[in-house]
C-alpha positions in Angstrom: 80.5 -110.2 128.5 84.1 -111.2 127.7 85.5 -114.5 127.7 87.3 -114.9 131.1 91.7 -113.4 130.1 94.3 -116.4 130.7 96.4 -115.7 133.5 98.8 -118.1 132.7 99.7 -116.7 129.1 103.0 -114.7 129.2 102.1 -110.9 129.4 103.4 -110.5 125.8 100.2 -113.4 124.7 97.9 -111.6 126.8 98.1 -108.5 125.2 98.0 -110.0 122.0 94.3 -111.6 122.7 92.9 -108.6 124.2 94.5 -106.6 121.3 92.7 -109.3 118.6 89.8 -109.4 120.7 88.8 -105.4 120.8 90.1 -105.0 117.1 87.7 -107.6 115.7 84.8 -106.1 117.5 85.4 -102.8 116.1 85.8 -103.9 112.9 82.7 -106.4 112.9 79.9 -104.0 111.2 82.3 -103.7 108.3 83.9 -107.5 108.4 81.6 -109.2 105.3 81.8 -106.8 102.8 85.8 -106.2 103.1 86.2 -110.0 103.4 84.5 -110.4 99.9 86.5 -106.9 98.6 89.9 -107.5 99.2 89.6 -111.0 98.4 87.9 -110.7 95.7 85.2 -113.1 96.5 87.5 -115.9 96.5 86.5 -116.5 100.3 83.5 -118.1 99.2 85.0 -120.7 97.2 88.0 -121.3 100.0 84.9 -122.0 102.4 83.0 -123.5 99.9 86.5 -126.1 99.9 86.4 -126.8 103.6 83.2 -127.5 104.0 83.7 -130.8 101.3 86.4 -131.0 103.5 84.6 -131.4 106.8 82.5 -134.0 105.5 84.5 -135.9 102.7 83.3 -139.9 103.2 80.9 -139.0 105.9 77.7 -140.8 105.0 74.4 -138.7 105.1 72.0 -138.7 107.7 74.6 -139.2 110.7 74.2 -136.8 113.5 77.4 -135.3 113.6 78.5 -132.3 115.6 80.5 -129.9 114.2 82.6 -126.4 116.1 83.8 -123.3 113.8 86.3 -122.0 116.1 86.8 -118.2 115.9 83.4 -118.5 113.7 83.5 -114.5 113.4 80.7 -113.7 111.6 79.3 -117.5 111.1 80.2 -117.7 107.4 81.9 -121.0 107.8 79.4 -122.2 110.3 76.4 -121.3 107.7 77.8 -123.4 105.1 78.4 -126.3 107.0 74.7 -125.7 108.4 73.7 -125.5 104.8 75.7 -128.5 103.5 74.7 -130.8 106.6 71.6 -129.6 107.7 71.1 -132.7 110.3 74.7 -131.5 111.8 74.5 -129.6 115.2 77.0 -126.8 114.1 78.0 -124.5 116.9 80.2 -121.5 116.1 82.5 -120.0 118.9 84.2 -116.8 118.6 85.3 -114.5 121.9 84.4 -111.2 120.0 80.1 -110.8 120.5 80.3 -108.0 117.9 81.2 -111.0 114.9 78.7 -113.3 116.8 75.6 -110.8 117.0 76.4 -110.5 113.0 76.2 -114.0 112.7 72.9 -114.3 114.4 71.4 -111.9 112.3 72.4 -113.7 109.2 71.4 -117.2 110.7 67.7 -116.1 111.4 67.9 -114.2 107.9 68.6 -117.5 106.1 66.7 -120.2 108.6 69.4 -121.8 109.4 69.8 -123.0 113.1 73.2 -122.8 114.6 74.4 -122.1 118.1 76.7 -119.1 118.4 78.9 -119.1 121.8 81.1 -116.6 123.3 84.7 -118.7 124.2 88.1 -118.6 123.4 89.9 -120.6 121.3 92.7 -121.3 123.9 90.4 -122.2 126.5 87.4 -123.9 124.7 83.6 -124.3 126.5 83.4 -127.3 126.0 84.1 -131.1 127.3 86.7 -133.4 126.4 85.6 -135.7 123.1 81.9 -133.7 122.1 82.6 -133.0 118.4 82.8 -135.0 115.3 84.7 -132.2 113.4 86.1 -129.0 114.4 86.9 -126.2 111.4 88.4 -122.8 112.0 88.8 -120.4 109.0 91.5 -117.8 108.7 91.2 -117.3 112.9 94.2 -119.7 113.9 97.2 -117.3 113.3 95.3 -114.8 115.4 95.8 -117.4 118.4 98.2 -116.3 121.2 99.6 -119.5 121.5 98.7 -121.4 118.2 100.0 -124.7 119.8 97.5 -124.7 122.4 95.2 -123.5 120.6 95.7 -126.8 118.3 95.8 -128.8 121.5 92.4 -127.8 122.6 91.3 -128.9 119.2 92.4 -132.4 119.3 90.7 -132.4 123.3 87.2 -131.7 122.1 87.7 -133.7 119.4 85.9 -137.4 119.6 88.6 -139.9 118.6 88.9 -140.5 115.0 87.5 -136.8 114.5 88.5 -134.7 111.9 90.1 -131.2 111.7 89.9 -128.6 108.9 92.0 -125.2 108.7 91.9 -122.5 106.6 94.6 -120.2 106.7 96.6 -117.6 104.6 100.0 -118.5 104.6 103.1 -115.7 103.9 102.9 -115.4 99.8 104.3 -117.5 97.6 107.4 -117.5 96.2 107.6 -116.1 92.4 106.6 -113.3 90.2 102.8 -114.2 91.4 103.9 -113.8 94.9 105.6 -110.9 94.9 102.7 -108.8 93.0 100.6 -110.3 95.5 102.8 -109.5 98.4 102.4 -105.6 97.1 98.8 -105.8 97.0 98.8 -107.4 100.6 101.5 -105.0 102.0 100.7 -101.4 100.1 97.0 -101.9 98.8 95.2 -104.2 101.4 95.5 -102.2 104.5 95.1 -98.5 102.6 91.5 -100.0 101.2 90.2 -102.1 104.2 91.1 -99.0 106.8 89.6 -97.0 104.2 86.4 -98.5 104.1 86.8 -99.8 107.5 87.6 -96.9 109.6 90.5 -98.5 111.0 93.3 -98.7 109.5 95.4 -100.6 112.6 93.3 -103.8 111.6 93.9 -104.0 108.3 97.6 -102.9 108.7 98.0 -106.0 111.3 96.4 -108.4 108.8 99.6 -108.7 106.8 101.7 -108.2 109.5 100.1 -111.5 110.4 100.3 -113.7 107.6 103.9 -113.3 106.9 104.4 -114.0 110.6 102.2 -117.3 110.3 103.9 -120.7 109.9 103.9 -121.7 106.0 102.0 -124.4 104.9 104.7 -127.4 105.8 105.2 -126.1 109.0 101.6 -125.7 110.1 101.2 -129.2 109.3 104.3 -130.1 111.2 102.7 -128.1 114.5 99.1 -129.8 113.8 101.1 -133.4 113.7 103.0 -132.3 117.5 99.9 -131.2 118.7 98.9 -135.1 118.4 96.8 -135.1 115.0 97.7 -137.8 112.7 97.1 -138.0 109.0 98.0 -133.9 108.1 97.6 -133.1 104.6 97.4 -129.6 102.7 96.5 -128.5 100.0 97.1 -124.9 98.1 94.2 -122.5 97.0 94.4 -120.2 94.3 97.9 -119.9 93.8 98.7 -120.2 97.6 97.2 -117.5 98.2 95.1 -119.7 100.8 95.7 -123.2 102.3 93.3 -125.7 103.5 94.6 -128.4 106.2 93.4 -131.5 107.1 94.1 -133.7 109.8 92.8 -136.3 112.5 92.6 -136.9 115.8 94.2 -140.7 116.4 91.5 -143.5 117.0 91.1 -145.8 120.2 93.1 -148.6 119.6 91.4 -152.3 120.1 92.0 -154.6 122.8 94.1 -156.2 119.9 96.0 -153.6 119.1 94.2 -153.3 116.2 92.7 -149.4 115.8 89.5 -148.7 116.3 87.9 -146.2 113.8 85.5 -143.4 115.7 81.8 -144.2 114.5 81.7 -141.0 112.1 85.6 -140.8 110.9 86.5 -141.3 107.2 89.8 -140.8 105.5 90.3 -138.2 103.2 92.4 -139.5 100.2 91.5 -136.8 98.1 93.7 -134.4 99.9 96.9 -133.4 98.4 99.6 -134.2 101.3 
């Protein structure tokens, strides 16, 4: 079962997604252990990040639901399961490959999480269900990243928050340039080594220096209607967690209204 293709996305986009989608289902058997290779287990501590992230001046013991979009292989949606274990946490991804993974390693660990088949552009679920919505390293494979951002803030109950990880294009310096060969010569020769396919790891670069640096994504997340967009760099830039909000009700008064589970994150560096 496939997630129903978007008839309204320009040709080009529609490729793209069906492209994204068939490459990450043949690449899931192999997913986790080139994830931790070729970053070299630095993934752990950028999810490890986002998950104090998610719920940063959330008080314990509040049943709050969280989505992983584009959850993969559920790593994210594990740790936030793991961190919150009163949370509802559903994990969403449109390749069943990643998700069957994920499953696997959810009954492994006895940690209960739904994992849906959906697509990011055109998410399962009502307007206003979630408390927080995270997606790791899954945005820049969007068709249409601005919708996709859209459809975040509509799920979204007011006042909820939003966490990104990404890899933005590499950093500017001496750092960023040996880490731009790694990423451009090394990455894809090791991952379609190991993988089998060679295309994938070959289009994740081609990604990332496509993808929006870090100002920019936060300018996007802010016209997509989010309010309160901060970033902060990880590990040299290498990675780059976001964080933003979707705007509260505002009071008869005027005065806004905060959403029941919504807290401020002032630790973020804007």
């Amino acid at each position: 079962m496939k997630p129903a293709a978007h008839s309204d996305l320009p040709p080009e986009r529609a490729q793209k997604a069906a492209q994204v989608q068939a490459m990450f289902g043949a690449i899931a058997r192999r997913y986790d252990l080139l994830n931790g290779l070729l970053s070299a287990g630095f993934d752990r501590r950028w999810r490890a990040q986002a998950t104090r992230a998610a719920f940063r001046g959330l008080p314990q013991g509040v049943p709050l639901r969280v989505l992983d979009v584009a959850t993969g292989t559920a790593d994210l949606a594990l740790a936030l399961k793991r961190a919150r274990p009163q949370a509802e946490v559903v994990g969403v991804d449109f390749a069943e490959p990643m998700l069957a993974i994920g499953r696997r390693k959810a009954r492994a660990r006895g940690l209960s999480v739904r994992l849906e088949l959906g697509d990011g552009l055109a998410l399962p679920y009502g307007d206003a269900q979630f408390d927080v919505v995270t997606i790791a390293y899954g945005l820049r494979n969007f068709a249409d990243i601005d919708r996709g951002l859209r459809e975040f803030l509509r799920v979204l109950r007011p006042g909820g928050r939003l966490v990104v990880l990404e890899f933005p294009p590499p950093p500017k310096g001496l750092f960023g340039r040996a880490f731009r060969f790694y990423f451009l010569r090394v990455l894809p020769r090791l991952g379609g080594l190991v993988s089998g396919r060679g295309s994938a790891y070959r289009y994740l670069p081609a990604s990332v220096l496509a993808f929006p640096d870090p100002q920019a994504l936060a300018a996007r997340i802010a016209a997509a209607g989010f309010v309160g967009v901060r970033f902060r760099l990880q590990t040299l830039g290498v990675s780059a967690l976001h964080t933003a909000f979707k705007p509260p009700l505002p009071a008869p008064s005027g005065d806004a209204v905060q959403a029941p589970h919504a807290a401020t994150d002032p630790k973020e560096t804007p």
